[in-house]
SEMARVO-604124 format. One line per field, with one value per residue: residue number from 1; chain; x, y, z of N, C-alpha, C, O in turn. Coordinates in steps of 0.1 Angstrom, whole numbers. Each point is the difference from the previous one (the first is absolute). Layout:
BEGIN
nr c(NUM, ...)
kette c(A, ...)
n.u c(X, ...)
n.v c(Y, ...)
n.w c(Z, ...)
ca.u c(X, ...)
ca.v c(Y, ...)
ca.w c(Z, ...)
c.u c(X, ...)
c.v c(Y, ...)
c.w c(Z, ...)
o.u c(X, ...)
o.v c(Y, ...)
o.w c(Z, ...)
***
This chain:
BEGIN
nr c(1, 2, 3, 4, 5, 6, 7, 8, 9, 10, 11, 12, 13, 14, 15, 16, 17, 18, 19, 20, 21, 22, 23, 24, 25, 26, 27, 28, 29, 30, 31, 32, 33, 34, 35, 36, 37, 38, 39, 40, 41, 42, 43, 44, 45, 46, 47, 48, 49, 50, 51, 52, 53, 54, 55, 56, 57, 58, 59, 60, 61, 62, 63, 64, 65, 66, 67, 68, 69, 70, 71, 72, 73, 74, 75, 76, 77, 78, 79, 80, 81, 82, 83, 84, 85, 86, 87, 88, 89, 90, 91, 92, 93, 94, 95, 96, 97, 98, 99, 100, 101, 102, 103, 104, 105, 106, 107, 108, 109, 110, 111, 112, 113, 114, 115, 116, 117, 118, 119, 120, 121, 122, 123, 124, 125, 126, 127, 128, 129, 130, 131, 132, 133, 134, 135, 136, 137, 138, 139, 140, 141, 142, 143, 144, 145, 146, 147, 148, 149, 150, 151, 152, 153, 154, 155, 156, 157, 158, 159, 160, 161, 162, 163, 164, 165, 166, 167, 168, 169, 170, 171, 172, 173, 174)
kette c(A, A, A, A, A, A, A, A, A, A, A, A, A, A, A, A, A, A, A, A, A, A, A, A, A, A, A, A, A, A, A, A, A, A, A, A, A, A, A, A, A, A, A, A, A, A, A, A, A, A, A, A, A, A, A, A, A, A, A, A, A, A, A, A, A, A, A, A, A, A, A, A, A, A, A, A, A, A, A, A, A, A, A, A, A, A, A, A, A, A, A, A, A, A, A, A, A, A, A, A, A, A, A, A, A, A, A, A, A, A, A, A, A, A, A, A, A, A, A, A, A, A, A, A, A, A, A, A, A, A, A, A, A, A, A, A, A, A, A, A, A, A, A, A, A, A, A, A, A, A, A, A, A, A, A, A, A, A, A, A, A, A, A, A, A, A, A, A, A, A, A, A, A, A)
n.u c(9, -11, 24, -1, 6, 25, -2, 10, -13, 17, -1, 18, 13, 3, -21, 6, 19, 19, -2, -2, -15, 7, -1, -12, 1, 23, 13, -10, 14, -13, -1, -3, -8, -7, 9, -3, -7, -12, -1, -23, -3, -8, -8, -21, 5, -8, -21, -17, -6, -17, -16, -18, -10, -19, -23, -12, -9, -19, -21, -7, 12, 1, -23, 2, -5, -6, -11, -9, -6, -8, -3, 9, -15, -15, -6, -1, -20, -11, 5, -18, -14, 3, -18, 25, -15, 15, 2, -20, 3, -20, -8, -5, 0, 2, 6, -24, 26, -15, 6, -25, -10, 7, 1, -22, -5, 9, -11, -14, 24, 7, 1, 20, -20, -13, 5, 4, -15, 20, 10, 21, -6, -1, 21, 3, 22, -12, 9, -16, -21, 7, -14, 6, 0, -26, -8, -5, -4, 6, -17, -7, 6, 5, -20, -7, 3, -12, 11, -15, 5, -8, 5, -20, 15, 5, -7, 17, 7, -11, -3, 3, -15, -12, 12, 10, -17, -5, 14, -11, -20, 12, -4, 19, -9, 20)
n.v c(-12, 9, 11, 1, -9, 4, 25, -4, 6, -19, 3, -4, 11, -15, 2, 22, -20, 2, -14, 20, -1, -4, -17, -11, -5, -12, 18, 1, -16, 4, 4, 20, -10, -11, 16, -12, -22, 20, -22, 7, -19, 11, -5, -7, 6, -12, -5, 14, -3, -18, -10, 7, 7, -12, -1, 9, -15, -10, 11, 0, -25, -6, -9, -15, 20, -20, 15, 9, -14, 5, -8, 19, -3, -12, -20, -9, -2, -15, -30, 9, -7, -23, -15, 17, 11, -13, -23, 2, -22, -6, -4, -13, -23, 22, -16, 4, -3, 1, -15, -7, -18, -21, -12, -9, -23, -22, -8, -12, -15, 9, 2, -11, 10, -18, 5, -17, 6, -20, 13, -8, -3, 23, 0, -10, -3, 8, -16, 11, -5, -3, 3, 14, -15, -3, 0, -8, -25, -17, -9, -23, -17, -6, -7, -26, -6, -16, -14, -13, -7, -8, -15, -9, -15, 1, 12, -19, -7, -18, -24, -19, -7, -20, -20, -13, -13, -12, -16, 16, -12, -22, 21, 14, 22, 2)
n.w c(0, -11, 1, -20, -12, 8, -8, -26, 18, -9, -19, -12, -5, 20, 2, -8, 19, -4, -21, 8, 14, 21, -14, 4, 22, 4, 5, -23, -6, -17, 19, 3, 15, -17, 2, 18, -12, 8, 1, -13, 13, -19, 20, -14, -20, 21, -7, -3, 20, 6, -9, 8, 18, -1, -11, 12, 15, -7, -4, 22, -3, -24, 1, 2, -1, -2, -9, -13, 23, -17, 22, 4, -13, 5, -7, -20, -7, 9, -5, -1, 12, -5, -20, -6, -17, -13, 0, -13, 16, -23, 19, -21, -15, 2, 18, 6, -8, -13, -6, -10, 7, -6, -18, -2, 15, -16, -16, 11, 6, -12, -17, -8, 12, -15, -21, 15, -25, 8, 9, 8, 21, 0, 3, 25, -14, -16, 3, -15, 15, -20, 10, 11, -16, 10, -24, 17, 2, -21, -13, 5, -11, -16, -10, 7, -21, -12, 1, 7, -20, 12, -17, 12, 15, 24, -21, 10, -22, 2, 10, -13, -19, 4, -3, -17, -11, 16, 5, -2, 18, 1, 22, -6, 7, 11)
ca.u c(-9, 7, -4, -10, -12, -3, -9, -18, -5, -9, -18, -6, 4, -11, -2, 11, -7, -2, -9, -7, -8, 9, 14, -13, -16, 3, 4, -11, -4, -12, 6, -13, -9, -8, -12, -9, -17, -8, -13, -10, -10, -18, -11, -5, -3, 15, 8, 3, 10, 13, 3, 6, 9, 13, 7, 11, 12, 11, 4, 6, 5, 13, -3, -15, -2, -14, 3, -12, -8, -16, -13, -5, 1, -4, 15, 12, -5, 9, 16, 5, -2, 10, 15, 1, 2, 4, -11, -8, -10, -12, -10, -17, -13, -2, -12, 3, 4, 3, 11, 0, -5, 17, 7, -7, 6, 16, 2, -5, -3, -5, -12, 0, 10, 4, 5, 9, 17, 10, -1, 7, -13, -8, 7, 7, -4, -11, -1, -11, 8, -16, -10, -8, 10, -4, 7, -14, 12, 15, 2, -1, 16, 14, -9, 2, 14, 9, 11, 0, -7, 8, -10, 0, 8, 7, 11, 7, 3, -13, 5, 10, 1, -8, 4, 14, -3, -8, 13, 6, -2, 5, 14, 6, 13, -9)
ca.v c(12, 15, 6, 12, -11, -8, 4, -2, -18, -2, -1, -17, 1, 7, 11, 1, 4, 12, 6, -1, 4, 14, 2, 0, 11, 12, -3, 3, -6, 1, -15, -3, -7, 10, 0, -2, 10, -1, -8, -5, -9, 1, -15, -6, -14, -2, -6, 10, 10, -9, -2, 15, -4, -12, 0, 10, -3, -9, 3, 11, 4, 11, 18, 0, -2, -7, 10, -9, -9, 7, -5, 8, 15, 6, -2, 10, 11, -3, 10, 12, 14, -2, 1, 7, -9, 3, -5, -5, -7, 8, -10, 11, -5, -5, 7, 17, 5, -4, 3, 17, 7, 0, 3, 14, 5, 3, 10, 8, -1, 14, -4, -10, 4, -15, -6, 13, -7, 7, 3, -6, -9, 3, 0, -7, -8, -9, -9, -10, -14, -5, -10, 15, 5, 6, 14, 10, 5, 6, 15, 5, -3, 10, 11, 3, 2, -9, -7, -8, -16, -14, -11, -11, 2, 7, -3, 7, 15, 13, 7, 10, 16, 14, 8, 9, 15, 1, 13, 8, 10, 3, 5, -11, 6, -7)
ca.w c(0, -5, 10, 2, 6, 11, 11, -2, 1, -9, 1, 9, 14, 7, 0, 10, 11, -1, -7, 7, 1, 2, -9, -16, -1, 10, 13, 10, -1, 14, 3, 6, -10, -6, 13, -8, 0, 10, -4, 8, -5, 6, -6, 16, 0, 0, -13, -9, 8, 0, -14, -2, 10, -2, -9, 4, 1, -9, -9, 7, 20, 2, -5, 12, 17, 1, 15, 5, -12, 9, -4, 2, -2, 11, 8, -8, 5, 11, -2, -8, 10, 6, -3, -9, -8, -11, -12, 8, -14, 7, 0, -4, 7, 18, 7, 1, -7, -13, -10, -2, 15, 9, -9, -2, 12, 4, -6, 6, 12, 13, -2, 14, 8, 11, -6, -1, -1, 0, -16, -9, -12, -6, -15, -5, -8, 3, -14, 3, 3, 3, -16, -2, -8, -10, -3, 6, 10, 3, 1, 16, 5, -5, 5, 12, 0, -4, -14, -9, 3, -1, 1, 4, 3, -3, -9, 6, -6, 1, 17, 2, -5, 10, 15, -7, -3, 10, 7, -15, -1, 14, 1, 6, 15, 12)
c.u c(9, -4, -11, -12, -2, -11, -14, -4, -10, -17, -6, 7, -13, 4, 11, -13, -4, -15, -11, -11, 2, 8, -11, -8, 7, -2, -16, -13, -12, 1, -22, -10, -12, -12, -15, -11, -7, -11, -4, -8, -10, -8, -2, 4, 16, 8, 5, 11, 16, 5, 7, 16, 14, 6, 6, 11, 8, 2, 6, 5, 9, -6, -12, 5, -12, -3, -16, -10, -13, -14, -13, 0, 1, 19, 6, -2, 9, 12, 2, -1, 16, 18, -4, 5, 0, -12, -10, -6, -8, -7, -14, -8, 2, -12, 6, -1, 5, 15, 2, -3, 12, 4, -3, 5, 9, 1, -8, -7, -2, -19, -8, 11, 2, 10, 17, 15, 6, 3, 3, -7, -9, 1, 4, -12, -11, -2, -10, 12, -19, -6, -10, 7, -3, 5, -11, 8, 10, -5, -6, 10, 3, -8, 4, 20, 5, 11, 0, -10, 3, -9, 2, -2, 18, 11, 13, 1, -10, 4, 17, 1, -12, 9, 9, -10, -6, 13, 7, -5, 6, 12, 9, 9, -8, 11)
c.v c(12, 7, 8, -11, -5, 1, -5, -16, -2, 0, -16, 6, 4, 18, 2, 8, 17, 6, 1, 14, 16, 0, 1, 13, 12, -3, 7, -8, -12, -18, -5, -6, 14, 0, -10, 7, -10, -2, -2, -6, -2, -11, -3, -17, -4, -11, 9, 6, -11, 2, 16, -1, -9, 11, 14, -5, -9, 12, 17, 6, 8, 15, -3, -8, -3, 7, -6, -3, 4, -7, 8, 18, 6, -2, 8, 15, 5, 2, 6, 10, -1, -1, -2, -18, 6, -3, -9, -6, -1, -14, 10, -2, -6, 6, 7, 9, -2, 7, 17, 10, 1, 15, 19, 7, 8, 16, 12, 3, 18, -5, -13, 3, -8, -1, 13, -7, 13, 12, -3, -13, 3, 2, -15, -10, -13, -10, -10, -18, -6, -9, 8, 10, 6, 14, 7, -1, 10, 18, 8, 0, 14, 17, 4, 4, -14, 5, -7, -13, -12, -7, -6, -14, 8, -3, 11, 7, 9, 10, 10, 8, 6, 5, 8, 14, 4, 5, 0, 16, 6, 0, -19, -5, -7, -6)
c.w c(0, 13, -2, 1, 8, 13, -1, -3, -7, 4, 9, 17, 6, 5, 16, 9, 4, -3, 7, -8, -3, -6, -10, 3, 6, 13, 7, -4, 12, 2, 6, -17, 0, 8, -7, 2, 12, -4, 11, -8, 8, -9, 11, -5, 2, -8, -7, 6, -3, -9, -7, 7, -9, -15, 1, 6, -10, -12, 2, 7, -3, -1, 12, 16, 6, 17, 5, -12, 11, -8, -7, -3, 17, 7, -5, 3, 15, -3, -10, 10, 9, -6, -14, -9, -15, -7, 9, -16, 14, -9, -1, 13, 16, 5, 9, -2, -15, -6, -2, 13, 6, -7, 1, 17, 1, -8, 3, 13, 3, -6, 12, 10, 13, -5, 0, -9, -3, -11, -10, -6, -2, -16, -5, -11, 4, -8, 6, -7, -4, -10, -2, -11, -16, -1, 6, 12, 5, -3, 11, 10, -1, 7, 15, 7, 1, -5, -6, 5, -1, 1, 6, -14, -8, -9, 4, -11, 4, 12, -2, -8, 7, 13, -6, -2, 11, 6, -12, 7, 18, -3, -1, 10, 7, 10)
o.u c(10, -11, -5, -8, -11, -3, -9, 4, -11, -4, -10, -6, -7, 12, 1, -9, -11, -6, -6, 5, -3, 7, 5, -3, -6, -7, -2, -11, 3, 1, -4, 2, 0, -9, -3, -3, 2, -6, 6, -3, -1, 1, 6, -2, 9, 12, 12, 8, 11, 11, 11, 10, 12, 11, 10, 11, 12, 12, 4, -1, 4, 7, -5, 3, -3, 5, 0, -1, 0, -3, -10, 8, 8, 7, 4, 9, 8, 5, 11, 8, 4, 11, -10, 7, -7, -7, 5, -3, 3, 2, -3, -3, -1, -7, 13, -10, 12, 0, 9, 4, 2, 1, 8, 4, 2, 6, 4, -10, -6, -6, -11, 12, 5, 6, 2, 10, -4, -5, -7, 0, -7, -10, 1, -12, 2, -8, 3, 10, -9, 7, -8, 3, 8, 5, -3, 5, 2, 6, 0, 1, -3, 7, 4, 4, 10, -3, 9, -5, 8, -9, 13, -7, 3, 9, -1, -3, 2, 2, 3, 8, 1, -2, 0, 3, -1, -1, 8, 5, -2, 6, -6, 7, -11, -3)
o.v c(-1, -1, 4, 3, -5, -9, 0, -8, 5, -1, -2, -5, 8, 5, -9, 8, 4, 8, -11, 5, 7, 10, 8, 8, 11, -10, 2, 5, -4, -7, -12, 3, 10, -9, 2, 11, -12, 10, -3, 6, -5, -2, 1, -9, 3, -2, -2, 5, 4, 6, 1, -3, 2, 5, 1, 5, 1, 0, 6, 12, 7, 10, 11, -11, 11, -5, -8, 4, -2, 1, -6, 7, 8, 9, 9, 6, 10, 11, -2, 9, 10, 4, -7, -9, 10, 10, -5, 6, 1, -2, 9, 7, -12, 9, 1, 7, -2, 12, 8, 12, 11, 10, 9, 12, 11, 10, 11, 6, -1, -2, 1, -2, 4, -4, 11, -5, 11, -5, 2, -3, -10, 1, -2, -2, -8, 5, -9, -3, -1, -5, -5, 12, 3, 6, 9, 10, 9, 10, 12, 8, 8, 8, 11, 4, 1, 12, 2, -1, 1, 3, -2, 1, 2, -7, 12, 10, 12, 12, 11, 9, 13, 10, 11, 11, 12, 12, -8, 11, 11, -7, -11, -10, -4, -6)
o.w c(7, 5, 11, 9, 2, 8, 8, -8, -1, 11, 8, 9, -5, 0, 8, -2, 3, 8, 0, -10, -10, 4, -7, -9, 1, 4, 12, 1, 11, -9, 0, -11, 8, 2, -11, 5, 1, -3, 11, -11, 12, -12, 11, 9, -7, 0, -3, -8, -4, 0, -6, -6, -2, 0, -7, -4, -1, -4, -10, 4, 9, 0, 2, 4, 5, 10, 9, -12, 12, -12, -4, 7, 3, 4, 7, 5, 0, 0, -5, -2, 5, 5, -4, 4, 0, -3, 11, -10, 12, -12, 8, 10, 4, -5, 2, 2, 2, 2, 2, 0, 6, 6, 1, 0, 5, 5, -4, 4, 11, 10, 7, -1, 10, 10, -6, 5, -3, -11, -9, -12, -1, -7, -12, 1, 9, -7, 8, -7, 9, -9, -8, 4, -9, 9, -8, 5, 8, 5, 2, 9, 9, 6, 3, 11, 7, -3, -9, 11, -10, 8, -1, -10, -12, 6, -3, 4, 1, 0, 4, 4, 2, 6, 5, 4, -4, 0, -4, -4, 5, -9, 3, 1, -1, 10)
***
């Protein structure tokens, strides 16, 4: 080998220990995983909650953090008045409280003033979760402030271009 070549290792050599992270992105380089997204899952039927549940964790654990799973508009209602969540999928048909009634609370709780939510989810993204998915719906969906709709049952492209465009509209700090 010719001295002026000797410093450079062929292409088959593994990559030198040295090469780290901060030698590729700079010495400010953010070492923390990307904050994830804060889901709440509303359904009275707790088959639907499992099953919801399982497939955010097998096909979303790297972007969703599963913060509660609530049987009930009346419950959510509740920890929303307590703790701050990113995206809420929203089961239509419960009793009670129904899907749009939760829905119409959170967004205009000073109107229900049983209902004290916090502020920051009064904005947060809503994506109906339902078999209620005619176009007269969803344009009730969307009236009462949804984001979007998702059919039961749930085809994961669907769930994940409604949750990608549903925080297209939240800050991403956190």
């Amino acid at each position: 080998m010719s001295p002026s070549l000797s410093g450079i290792t062929p292409p088959s050599s593994p990559p030198s220990p040295a090469m780290s992270m901060e030698s590729i992105n700079g010495d400010d380089y953010d070492h923390q995983q990307p904050r994830k997204i804060k889901v709440m899952i509303i359904d009275d039927n707790a088959i639907n909650l499992s099953i919801l549940s399982r497939l955010l964790n097998k096909h979303f654990a790297d972007t969703i953090q599963l913060t509660s799973v609530m049987n009930s508009g009346i419950d959510a209602l509740d920890r929303l008045s307590k703790d701050e969540v990113d995206l809420i999928l929203m089961d239509i048909d419960m009793p009670e409280l129904s899907g749009v009634e939760t829905t119409t609370a959170i967004r205009n709780s000073n109107s229900h003033p049983e209902y004290s939510i916090l502020e920051q989810n009064k904005t947060v993204p809503i994506i109906a979760v339902t078999t209620s998915d005619a176009e007269e719906q969803r344009e009730l969906y969307r009236q009462v402030g949804m984001a979007d709709c998702v059919s039961k049952p749930i085809a994961i492209p669907k769930l994940r271009m409604a949750i990608e465009e549903a925080m297209k509209t939240v800050p991403t700090t956190g």
